[in-house]
VOBA-1610 file (N, C-alpha, C; in pm, whole numbers, padded with zeros to 5 digits, always signed):
BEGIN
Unk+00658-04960+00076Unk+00640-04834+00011Unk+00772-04758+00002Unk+00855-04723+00074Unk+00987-04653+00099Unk+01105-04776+00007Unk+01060-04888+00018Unk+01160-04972-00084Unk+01094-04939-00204Unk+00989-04884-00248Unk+00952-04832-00426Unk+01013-04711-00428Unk+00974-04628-00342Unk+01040-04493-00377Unk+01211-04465-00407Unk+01255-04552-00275Unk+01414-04582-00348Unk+01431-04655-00474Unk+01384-04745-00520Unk+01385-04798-00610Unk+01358-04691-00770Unk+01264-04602-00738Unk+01216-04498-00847Unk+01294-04378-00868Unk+01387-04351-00707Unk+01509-04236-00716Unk+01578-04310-00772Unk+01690-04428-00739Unk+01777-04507-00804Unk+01776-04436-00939Unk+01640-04513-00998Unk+01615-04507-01156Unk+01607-04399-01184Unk+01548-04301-01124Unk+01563-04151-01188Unk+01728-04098-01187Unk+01803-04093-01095Unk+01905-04076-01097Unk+02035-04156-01199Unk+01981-04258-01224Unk+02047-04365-01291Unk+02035-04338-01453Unk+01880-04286-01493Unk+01863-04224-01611Unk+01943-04070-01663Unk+01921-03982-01501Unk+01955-03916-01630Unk+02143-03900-01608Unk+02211-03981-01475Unk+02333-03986-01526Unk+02383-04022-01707Unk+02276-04096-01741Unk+02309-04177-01872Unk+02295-04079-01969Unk+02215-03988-01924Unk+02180-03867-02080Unk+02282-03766-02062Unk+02324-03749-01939Unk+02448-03645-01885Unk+02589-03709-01979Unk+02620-03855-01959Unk+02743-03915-02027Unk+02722-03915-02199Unk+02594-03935-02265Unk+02603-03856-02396Unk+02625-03780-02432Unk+02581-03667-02361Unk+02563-03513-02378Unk+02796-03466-02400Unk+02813-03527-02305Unk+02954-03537-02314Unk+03015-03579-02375Unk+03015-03703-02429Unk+03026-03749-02570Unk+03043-03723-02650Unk+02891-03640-02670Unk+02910-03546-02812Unk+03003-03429-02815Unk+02983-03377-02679Unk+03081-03218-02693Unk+03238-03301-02745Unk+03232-03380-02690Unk+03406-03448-02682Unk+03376-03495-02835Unk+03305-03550-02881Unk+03296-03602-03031Unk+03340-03473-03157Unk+03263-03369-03055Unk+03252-03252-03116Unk+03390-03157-03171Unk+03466-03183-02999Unk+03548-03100-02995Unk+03717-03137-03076Unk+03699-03287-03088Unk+03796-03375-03139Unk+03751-03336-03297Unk+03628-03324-03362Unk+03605-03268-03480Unk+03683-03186-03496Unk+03634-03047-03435Unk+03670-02940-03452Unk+03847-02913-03455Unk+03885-02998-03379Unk+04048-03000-03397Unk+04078-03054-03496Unk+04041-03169-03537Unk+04080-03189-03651Unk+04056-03133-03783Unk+03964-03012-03773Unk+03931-02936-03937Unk+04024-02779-03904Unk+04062-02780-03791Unk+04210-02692-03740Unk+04312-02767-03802Unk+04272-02830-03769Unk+04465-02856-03826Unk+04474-02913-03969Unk+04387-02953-03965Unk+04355-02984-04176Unk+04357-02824-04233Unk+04336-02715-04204Unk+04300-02595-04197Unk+04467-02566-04208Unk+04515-02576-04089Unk+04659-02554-04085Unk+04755-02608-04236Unk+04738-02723-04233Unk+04804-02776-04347Unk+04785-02717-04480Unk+04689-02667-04533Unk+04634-02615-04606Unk+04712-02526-04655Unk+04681-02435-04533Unk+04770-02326-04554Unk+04924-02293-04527Unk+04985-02406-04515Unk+05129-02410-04527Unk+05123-02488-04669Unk+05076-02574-04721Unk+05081-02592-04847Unk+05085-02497-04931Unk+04965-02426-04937Unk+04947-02286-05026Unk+05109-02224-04971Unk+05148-02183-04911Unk+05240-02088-04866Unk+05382-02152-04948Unk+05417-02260-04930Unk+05533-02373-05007Unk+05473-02395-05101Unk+05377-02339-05192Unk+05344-02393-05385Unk+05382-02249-05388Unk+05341-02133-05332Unk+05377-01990-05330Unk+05506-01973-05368Unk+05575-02009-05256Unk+05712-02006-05198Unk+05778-02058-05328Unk+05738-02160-05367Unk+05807-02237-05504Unk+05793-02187-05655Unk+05693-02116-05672Unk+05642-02023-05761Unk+05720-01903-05788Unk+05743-01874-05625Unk+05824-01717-05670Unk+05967-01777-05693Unk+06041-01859-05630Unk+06150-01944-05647Unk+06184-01981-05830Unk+06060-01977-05894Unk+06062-02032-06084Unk+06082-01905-06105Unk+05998-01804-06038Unk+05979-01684-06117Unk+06147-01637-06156Unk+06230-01656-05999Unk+06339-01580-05970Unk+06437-01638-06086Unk+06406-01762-06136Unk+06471-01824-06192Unk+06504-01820-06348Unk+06377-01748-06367Unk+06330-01704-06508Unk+06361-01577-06498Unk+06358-01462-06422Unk+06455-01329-06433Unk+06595-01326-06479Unk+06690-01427-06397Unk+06810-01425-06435Unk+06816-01411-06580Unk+06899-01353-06635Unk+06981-01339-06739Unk+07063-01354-06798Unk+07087-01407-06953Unk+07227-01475-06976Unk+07278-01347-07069Unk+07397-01306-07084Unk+07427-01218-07181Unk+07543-01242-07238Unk+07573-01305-07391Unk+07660-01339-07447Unk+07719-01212-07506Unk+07832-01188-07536Unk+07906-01069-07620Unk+07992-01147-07676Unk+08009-01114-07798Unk+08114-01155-07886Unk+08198-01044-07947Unk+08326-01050-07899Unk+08390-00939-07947Unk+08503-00988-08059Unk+08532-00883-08132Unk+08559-00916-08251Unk+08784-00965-08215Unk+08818-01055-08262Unk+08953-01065-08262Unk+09071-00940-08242Unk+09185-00900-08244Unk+09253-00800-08286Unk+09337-00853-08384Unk+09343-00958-08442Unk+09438-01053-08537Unk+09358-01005-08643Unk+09447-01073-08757Unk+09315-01072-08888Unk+09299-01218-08912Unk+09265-01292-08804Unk+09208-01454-08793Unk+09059-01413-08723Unk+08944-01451-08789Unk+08821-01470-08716Unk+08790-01502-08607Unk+08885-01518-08493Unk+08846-01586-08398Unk+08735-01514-08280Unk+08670-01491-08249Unk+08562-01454-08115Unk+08607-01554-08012Unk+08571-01471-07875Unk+08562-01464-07755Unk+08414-01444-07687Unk+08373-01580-07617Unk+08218-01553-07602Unk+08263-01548-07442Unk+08118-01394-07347Unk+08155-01415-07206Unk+08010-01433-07184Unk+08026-01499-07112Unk+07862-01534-07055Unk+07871-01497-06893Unk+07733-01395-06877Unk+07729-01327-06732Unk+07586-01341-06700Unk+07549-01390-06560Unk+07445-01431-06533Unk+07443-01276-06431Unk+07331-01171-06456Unk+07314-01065-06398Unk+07135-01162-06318Unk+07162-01103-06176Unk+07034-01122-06121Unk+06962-00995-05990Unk+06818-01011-06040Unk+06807-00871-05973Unk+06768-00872-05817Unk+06812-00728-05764Unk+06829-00785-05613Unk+06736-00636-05592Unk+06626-00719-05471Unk+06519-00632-05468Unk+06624-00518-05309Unk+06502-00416-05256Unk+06519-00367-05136Unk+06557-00486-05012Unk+06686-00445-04936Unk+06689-00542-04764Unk+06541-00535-04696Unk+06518-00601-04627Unk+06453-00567-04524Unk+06485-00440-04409Unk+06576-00400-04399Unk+06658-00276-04362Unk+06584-00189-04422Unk+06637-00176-04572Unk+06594-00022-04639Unk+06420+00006-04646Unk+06382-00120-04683Unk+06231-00102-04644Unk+06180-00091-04535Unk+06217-00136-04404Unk+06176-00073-04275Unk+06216+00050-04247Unk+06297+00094-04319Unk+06379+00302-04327Unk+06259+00342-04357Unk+06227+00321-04477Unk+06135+00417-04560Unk+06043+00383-04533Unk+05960+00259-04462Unk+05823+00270-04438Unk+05784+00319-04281Unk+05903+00338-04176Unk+05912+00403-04100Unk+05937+00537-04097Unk+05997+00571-04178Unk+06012+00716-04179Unk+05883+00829-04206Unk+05816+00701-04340Unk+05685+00777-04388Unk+05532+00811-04252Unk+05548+00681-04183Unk+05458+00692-04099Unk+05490+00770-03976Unk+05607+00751-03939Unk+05613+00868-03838Unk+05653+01017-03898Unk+05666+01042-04031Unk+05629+01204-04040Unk+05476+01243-04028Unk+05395+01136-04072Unk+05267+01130-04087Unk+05219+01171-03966Unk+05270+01079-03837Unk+05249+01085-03722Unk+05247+01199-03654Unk+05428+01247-03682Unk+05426+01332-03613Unk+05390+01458-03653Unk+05348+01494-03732Unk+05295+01594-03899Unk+05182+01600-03763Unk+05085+01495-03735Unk+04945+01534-03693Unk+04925+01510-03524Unk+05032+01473-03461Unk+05011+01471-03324Unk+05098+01640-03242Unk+05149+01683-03325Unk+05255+01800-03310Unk+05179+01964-03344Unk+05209+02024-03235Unk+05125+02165-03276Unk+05200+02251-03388Unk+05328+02228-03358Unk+05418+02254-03473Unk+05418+02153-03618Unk+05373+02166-03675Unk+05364+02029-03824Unk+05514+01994-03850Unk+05564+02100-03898Unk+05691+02045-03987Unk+05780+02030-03888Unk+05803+02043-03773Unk+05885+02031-03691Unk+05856+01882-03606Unk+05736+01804-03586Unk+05682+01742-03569Unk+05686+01634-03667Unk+05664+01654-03782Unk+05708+01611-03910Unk+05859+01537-03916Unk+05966+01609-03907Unk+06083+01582-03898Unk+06079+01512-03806Unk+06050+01513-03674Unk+06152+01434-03562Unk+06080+01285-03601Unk+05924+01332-03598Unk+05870+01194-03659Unk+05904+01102-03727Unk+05969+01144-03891Unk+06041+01065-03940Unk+06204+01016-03913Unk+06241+01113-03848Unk+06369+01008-03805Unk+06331+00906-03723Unk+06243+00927-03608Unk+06247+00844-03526Unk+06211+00739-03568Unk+06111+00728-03630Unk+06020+00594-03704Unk+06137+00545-03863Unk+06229+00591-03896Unk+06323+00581-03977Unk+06394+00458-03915Unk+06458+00536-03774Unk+06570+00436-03729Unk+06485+00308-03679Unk+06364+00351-03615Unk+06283+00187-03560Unk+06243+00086-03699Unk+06191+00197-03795Unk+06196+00065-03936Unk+06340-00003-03952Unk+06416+00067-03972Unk+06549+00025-04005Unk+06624-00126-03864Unk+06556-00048-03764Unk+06610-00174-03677Unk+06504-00292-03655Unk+06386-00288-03719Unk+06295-00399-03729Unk+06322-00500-03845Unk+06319-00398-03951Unk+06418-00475-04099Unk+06503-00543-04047Unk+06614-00480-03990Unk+06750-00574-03951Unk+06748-00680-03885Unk+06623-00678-03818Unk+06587-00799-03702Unk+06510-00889-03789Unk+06494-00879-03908Unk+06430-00957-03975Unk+06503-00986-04090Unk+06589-00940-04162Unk+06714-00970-04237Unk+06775-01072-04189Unk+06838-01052-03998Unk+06866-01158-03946Unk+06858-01274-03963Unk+06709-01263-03951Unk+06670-01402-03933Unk+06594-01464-04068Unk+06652-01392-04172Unk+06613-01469-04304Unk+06784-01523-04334Unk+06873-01477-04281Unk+07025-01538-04261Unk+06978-01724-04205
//
């Protein structure tokens, strides 16, 4: 009798180790999924970002400008002089746009955290002036 009952723990124990090692399986089946539609995910979106990237790169390319002038001889022979000048347009640094979008938010700031407004106002925007301006620069940097 005591050799069946061991015999019936064995097997109970023996079963459900076996449903425990599926159960794991799957999470691990699961979780190896899930990484991999991350990082397919990832790719994605560095693709999009480099067809972007290459897009604005045509655009920039198609702004440039050619401008021929032909000016007239000082002889009385027909001859012209052609100059060709490639003008291209150059947006805000990262500098000047961290000025001005710092400056705006800390007058804002300090406009409404200050019992005094306009005085509050002012210091606000310098301060948030010079921190845009030195976040720009730290990011100018590193487009160098």
């Amino acid at each position: 009798m005591k050799a069946l009952y061991i015999v019936l723990v064995a097997l109970t124990v023996a079963s459900c180790r076996n449903q425990g090692s599926e159960a794991n399986a799957d999470d691990a089946r699961q979780v190896s999924i899930d990484s991999m539609k991350m990082q397919i995910e990832k790719e994605r979106i560095i693709d999009s970002v480099e067809t972007a990237l290459a897009k604005q790169e045509a655009a920039k390319e198609v702004q440039r400008e050619v401008v021929v002038v032909n000016q007239p001889a000082a002889t009385t022979t027909a001859a012209s002089t052609t100059t060709t000048t490639t003008t291209e347009k150059k947006g805000w640094s990262s500098t000047a746009k961290g000025a001005v979008i710092g400056a705006g938010v800390g007058a804002a700031t300090g406009a409404i955290i200050s019992k005094k407004k306009g005085t509050g106002a002012i210091i606000g925007g310098l301060a948030g002036a010079g921190v845009g301006a030195g976040t720009g620069a730290i990011i100018d940097g590193k487009k160098k």
